[in-house]
N, CA and C atoms as a LAMMPS dump frame, in Angstrom:
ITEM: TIMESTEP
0
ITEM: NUMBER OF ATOMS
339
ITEM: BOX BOUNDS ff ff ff
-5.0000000000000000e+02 5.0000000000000000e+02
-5.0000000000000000e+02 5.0000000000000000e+02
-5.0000000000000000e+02 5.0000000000000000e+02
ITEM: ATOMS id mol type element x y z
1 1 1 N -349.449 241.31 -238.152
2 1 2 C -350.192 240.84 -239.302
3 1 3 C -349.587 239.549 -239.831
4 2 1 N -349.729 238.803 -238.573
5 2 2 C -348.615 237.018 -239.426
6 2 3 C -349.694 236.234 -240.022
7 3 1 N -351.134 236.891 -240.65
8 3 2 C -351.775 235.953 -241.647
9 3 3 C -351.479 236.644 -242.695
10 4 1 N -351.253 237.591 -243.332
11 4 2 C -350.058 237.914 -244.467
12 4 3 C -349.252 237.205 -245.005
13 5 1 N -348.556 236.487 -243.832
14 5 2 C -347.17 235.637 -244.569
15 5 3 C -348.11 233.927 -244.002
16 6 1 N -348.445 233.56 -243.329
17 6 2 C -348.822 232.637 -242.963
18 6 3 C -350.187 231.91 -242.768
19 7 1 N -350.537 232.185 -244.45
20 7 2 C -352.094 231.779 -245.04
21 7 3 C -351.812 230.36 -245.697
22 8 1 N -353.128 229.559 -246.194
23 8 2 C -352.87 228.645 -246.637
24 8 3 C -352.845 229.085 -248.232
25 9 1 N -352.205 228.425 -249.462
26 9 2 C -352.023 228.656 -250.332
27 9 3 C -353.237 227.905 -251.125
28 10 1 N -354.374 228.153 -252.365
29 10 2 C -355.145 227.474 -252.198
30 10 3 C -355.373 227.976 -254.155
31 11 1 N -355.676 226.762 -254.822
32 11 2 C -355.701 227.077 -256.532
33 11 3 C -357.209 226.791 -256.272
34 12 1 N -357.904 227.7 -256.831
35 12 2 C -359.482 227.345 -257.21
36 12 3 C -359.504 227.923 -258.841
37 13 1 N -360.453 226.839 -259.372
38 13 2 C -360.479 227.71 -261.273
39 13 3 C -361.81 227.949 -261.058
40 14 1 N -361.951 228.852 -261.999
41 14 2 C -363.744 229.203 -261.827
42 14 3 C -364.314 228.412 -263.415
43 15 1 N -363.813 227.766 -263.823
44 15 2 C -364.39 226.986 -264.703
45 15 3 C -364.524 225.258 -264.174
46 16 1 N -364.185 225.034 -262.798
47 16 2 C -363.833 223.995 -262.385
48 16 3 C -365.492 223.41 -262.333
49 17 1 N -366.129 221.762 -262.351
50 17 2 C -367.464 221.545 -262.155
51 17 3 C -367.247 220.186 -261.768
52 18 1 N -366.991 220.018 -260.538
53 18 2 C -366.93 218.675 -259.99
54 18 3 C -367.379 218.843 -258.257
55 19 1 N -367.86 219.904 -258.108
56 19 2 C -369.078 219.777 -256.417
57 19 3 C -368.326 219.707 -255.228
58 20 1 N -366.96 219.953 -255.411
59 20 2 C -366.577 219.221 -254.185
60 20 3 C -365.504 220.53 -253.579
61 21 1 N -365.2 220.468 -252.38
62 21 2 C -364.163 221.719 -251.847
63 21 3 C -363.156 221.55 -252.782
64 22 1 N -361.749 222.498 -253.107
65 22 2 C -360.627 222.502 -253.306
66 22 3 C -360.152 221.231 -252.982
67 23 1 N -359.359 220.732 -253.086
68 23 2 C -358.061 219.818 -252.288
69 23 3 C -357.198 220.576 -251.756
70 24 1 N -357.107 222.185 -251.618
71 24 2 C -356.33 223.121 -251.114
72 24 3 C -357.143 223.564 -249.711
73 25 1 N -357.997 223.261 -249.776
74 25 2 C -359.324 223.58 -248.317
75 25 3 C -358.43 222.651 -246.88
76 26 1 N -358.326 223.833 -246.041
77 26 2 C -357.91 223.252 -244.815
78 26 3 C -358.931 223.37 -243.918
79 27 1 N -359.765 224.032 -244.267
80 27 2 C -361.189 224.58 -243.093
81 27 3 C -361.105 225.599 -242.677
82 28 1 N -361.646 226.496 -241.9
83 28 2 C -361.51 227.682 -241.667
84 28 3 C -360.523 228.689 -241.181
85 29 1 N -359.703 229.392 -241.897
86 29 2 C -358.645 230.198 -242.043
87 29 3 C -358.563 231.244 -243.463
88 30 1 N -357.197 231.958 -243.008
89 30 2 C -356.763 232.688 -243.923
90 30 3 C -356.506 231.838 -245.14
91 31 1 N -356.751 232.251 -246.103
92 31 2 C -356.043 231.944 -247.891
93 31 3 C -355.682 233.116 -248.475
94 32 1 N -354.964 232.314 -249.758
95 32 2 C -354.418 233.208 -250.801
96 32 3 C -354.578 232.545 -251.622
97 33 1 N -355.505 233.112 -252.475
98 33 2 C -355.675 232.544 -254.279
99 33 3 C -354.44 232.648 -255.027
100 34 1 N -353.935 231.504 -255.418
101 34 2 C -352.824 231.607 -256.045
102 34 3 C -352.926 231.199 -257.934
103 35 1 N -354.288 231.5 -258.416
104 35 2 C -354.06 231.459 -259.723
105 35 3 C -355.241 232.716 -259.968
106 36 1 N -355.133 232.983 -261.477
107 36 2 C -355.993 234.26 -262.155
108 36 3 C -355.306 235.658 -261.651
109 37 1 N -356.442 236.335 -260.859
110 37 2 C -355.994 237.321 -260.257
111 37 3 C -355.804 237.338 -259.226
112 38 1 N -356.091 236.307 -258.564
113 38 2 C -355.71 236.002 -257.253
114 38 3 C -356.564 236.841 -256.046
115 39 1 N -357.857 237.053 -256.719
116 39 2 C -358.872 237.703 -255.979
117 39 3 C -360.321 237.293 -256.577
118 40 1 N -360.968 237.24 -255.496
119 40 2 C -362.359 236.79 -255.428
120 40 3 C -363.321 238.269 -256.612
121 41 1 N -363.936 237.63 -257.18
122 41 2 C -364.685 239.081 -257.947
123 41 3 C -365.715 239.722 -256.843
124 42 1 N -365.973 240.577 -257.698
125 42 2 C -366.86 241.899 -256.843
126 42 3 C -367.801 241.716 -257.586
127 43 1 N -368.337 241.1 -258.208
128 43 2 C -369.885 240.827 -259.625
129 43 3 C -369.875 239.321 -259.519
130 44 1 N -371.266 239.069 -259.303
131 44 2 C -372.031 237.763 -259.718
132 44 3 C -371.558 236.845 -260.392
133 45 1 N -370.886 235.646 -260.896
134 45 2 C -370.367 235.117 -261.409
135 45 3 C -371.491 233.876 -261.858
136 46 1 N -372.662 233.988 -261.652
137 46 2 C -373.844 233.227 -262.088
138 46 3 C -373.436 231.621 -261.321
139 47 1 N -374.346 231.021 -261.796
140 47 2 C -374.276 230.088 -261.506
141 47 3 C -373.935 228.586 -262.424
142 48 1 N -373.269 227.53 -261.581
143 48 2 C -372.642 226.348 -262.249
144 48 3 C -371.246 227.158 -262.602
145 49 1 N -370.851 227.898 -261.482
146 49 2 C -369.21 227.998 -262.172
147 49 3 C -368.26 227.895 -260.513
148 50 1 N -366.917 227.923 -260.708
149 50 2 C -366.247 227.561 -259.439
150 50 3 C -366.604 226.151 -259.146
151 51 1 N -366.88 225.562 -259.836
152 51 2 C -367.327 223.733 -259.421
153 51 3 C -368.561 223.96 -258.327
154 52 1 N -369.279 224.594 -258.499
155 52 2 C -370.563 224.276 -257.535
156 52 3 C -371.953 225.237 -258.213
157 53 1 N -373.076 225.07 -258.07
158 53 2 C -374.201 226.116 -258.456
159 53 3 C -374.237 227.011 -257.437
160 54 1 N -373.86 227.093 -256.438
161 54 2 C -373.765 228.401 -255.271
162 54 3 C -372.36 229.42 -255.984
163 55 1 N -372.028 229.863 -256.401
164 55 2 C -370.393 230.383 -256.676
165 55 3 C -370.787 231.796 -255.722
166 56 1 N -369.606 231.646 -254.732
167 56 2 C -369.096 232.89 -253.761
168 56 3 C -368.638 233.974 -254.368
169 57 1 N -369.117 235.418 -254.081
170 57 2 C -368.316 236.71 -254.351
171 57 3 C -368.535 238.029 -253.502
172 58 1 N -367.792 238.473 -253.341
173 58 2 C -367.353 239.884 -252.828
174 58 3 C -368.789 240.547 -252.886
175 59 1 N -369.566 240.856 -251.859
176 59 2 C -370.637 241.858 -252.478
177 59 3 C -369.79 243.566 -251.832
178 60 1 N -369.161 244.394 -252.099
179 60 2 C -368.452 245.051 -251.782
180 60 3 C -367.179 245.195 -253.084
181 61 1 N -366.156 245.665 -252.029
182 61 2 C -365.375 246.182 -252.634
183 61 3 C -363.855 245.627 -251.633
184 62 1 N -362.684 245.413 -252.186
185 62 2 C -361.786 244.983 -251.492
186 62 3 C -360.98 246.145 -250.803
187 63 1 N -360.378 245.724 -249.959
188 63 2 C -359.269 246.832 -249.205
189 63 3 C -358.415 247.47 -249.983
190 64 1 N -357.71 248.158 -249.441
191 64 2 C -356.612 248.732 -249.969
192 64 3 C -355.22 249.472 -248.916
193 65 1 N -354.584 249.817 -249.578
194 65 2 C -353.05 250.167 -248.747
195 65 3 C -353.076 249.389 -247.013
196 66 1 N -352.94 247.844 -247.415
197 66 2 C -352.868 247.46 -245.849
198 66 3 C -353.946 246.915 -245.101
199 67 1 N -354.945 247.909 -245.46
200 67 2 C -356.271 247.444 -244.733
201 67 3 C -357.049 246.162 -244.544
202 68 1 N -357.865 246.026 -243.568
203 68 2 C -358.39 244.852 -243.348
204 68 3 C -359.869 245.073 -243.028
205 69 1 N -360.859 244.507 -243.994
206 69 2 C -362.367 245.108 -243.991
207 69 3 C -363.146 243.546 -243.802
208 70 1 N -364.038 243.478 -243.14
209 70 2 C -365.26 242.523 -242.739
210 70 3 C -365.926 243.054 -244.059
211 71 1 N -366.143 241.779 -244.816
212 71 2 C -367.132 241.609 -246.023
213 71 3 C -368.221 241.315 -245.719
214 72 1 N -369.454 240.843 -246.915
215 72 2 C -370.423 239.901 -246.841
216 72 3 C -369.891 239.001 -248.392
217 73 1 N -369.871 237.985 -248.244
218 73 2 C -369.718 236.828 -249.45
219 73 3 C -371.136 236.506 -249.865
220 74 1 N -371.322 236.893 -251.222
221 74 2 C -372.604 236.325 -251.654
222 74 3 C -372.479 235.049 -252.212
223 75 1 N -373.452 234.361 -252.184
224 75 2 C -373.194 233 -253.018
225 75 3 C -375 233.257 -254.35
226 76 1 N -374.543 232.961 -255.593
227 76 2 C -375.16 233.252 -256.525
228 76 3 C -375.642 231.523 -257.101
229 77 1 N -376.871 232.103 -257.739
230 77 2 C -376.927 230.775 -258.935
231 77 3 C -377.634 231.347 -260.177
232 78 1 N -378.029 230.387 -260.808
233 78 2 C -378.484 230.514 -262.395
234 78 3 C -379.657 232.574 -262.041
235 79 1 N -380.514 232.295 -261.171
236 79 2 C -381.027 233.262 -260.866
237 79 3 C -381.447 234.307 -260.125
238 80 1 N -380.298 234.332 -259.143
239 80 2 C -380.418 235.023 -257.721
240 80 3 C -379.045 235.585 -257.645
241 81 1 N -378.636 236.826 -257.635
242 81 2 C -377.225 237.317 -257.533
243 81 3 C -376.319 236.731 -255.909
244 82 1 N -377.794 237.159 -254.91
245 82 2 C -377.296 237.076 -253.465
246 82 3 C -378.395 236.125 -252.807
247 83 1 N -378.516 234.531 -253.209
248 83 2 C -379.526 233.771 -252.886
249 83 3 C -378.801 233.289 -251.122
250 84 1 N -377.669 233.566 -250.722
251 84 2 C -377.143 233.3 -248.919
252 84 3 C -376.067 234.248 -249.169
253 85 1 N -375.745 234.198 -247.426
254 85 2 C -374.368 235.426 -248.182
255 85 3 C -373.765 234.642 -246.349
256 86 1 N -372.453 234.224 -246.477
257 86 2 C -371.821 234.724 -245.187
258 86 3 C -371.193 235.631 -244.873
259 87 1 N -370.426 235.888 -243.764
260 87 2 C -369.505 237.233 -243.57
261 87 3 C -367.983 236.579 -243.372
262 88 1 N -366.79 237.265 -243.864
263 88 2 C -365.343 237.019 -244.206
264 88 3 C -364.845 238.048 -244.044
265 89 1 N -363.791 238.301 -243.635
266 89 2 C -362.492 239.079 -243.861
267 89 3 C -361.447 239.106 -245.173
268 90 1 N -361.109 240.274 -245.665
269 90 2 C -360.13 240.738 -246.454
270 90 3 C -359.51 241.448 -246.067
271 91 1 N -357.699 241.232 -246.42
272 91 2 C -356.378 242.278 -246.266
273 91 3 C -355.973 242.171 -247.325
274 92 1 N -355.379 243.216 -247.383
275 92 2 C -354.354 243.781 -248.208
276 92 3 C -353.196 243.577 -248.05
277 93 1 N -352.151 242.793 -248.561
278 93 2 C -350.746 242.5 -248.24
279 93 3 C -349.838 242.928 -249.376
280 94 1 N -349.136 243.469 -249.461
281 94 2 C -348.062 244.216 -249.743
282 94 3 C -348.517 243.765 -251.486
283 95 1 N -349.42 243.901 -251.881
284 95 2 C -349.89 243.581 -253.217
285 95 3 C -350.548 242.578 -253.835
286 96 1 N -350.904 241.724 -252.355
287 96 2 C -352.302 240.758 -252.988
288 96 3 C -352.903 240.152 -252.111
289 97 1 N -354.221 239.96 -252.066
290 97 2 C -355.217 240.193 -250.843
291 97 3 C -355.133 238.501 -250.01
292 98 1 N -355.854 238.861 -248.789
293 98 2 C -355.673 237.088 -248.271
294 98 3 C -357.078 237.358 -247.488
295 99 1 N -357.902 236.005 -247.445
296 99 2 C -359.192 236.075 -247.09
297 99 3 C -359.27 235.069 -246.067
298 100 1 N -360.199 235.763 -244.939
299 100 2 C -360.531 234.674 -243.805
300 100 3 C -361.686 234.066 -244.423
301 101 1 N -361.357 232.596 -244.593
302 101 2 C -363.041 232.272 -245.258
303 101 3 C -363.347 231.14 -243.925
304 102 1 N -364.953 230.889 -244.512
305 102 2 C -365.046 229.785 -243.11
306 102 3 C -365.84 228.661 -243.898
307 103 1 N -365.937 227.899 -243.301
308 103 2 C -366.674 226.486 -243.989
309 103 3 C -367.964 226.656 -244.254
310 104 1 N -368.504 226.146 -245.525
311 104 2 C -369.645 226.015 -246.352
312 104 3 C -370.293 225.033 -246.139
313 105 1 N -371.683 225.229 -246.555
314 105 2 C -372.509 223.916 -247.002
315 105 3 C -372.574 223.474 -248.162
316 106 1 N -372.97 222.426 -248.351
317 106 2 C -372.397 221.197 -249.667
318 106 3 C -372.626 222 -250.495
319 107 1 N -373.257 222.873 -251.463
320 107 2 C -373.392 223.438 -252.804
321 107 3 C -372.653 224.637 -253.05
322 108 1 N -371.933 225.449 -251.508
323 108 2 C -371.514 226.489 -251.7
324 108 3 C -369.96 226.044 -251.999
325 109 1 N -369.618 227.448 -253.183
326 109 2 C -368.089 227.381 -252.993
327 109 3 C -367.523 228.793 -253.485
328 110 1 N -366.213 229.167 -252.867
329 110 2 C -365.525 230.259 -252.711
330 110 3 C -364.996 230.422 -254.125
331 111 1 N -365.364 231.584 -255.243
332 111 2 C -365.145 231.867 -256.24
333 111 3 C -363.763 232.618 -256.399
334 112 1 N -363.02 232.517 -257.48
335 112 2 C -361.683 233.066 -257.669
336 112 3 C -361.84 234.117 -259.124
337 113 1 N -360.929 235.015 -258.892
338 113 2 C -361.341 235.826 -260.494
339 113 3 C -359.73 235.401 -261.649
């Protein structure tokens, strides 16, 4: 399990509104949210938040003790909870989760809680 220790480290705010990836975005790999809770929410986060009108979330539920579960990522806006959704990976690491995410199109972006 060396994407545990060897994810990219990545700050997203969910109040952020400037359209554009992270500056922590390496492209498709493991991360670790390193501010809030350091996990993606499991509820709709509407839209115009995470710096984009698409905002990404958990439609599910996260792992636990270790585990590693294939998600679906919804991406939401002002009126659609699950208007696209891709599919991602979540683990569980010794007390805080790390996500395989993969590259978006221009409006989407990966939400943080």
């Amino acid at each position: 399990r060396s994407y545990c220790d060897n994810q990219h480290q990545v700050i997203m705010k969910t109040n952020d509104v400037d359209f554009h990836p992270s500056p922590d975005w390496k492209g498709e790999g493991w991360y670790r949210f390193d501010t809030f809770n350091g996990k993606m929410p499991e509820n709709a986060p509407g839209g115009d938040k995470c710096g984009t009108s698409l905002a990404g979330w958990v439609k599910g539920s996260h792992p636990s003790n270790g585990a590693t579960k294939d998600v679906e990522i919804c991406f939401s806006d002002d009126s659609t909870d699950c208007i696209t959704s891709v599919t991602a990976k979540i683990s569980e690491c010794s007390g805080h989760y790390v996500y395989y995410l993969k590259e978006l199109t221009c409006m989407q972006r990966y939400c943080v809680e």
